[in-house]
PLY file of the C-alpha trace (Angstrom):
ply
format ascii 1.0
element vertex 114
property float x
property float y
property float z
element edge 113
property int vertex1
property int vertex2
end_header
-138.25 -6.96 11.92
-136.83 -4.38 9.35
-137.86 -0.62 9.50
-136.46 -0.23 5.66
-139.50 -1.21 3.74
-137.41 -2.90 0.48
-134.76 -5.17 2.84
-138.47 -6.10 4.60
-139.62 -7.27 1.34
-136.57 -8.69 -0.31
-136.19 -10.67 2.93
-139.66 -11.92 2.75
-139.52 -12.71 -0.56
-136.48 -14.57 -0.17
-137.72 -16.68 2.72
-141.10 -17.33 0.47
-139.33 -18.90 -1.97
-138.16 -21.52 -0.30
-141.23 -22.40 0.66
-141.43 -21.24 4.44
-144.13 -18.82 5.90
-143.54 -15.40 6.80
-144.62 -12.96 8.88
-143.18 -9.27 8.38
-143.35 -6.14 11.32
-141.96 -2.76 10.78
-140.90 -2.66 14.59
-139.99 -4.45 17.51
-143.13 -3.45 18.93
-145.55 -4.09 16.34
-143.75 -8.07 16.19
-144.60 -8.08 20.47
-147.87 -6.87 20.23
-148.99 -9.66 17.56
-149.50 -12.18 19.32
-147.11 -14.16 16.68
-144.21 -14.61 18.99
-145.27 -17.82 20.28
-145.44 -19.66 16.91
-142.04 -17.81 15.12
-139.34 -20.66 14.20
-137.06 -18.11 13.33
-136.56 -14.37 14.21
-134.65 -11.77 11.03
-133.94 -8.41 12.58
-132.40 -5.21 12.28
-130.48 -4.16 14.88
-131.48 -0.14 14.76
-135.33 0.57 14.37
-137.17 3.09 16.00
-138.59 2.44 19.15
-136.66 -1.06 20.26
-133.40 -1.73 19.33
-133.60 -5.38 17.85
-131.16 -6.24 20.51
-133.80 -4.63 23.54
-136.16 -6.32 21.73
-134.35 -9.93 22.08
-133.66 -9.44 25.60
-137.22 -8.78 26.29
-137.92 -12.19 24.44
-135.38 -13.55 27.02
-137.13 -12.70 29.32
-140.31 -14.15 28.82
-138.94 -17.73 27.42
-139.66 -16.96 24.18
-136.87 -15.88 22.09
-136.70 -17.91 18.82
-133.34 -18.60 17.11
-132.28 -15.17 15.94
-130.68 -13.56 13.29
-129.50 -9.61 13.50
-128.78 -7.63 10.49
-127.65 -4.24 10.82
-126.29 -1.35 8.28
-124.57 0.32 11.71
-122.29 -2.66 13.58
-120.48 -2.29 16.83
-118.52 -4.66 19.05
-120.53 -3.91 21.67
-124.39 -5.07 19.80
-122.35 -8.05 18.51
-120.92 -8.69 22.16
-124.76 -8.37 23.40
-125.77 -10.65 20.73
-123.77 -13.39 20.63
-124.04 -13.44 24.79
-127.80 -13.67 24.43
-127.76 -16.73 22.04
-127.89 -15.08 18.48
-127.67 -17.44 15.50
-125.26 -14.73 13.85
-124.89 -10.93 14.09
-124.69 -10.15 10.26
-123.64 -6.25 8.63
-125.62 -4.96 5.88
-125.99 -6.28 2.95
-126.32 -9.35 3.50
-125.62 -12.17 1.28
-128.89 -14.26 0.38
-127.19 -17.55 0.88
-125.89 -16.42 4.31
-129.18 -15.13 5.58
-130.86 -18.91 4.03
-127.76 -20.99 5.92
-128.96 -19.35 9.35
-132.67 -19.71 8.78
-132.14 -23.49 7.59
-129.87 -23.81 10.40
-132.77 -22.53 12.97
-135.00 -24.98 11.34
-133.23 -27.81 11.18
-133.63 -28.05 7.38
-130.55 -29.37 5.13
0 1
1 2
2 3
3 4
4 5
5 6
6 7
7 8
8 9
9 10
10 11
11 12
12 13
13 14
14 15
15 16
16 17
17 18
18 19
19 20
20 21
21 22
22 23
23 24
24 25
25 26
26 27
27 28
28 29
29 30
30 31
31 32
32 33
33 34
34 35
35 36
36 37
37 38
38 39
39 40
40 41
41 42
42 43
43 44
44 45
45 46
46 47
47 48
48 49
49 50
50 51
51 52
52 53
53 54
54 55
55 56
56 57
57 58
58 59
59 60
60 61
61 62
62 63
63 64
64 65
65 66
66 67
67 68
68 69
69 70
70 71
71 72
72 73
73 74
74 75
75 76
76 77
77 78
78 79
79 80
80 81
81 82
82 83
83 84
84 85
85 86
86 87
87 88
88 89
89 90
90 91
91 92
92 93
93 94
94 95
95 96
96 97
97 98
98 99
99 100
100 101
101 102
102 103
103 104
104 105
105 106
106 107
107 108
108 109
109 110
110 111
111 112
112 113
């Protein structure tokens, strides 16, 4: 989830090219209303979006069993979102911008790809 349309796209263009499917969602709530939560491997998402916070939006996931591994990226960090995060099982908790190869190690790590 990115509200910034270019990081959306250079993430999913990223991801594409190694091969791996991608889903994109300007908001927390357009990802929960999909229906694609049950099949995501991996979750990429800002932190600050309007409507849910990423981090609400995790919690929520929790909640319902379904919160895949989970990256946060945000341009606006604080100890307390990184606290949150890395409490609720976050893969990383990342500031803006975000090297390429980090973002890849994280998603191969959620994988389980080398």
């Amino acid at each position: 989830m990115e509200d910034d349309e270019s990081v959306r796209k250079a993430t999913e263009n990223l991801i594409r090219s190694m091969g791996w499917d991608v889903l994109t969602f300007d908001s927390a709530e357009a990802f929960l209303d999909s229906g694609a939560v049950v099949i995501t491997r991996c979750l990429i998402s800002d932190v600050t979006m309007p409507g849910l916070s990423g981090i609400e939006m995790h919690a929520q996931l929790l909640a319902t069993g379904h919160a895949p591994p989970t990256v946060f990226i945000t341009g606006n960090p604080t100890a307390q979102d990184s606290a949150t995060a890395q409490a609720n099982g976050a893969l990383a908790y990342l500031e803006k911008p975000v090297d390429s190869n980090t973002i890849l190690h994280y998603v191969q790590q959620a994988l389980g790809t080398p």
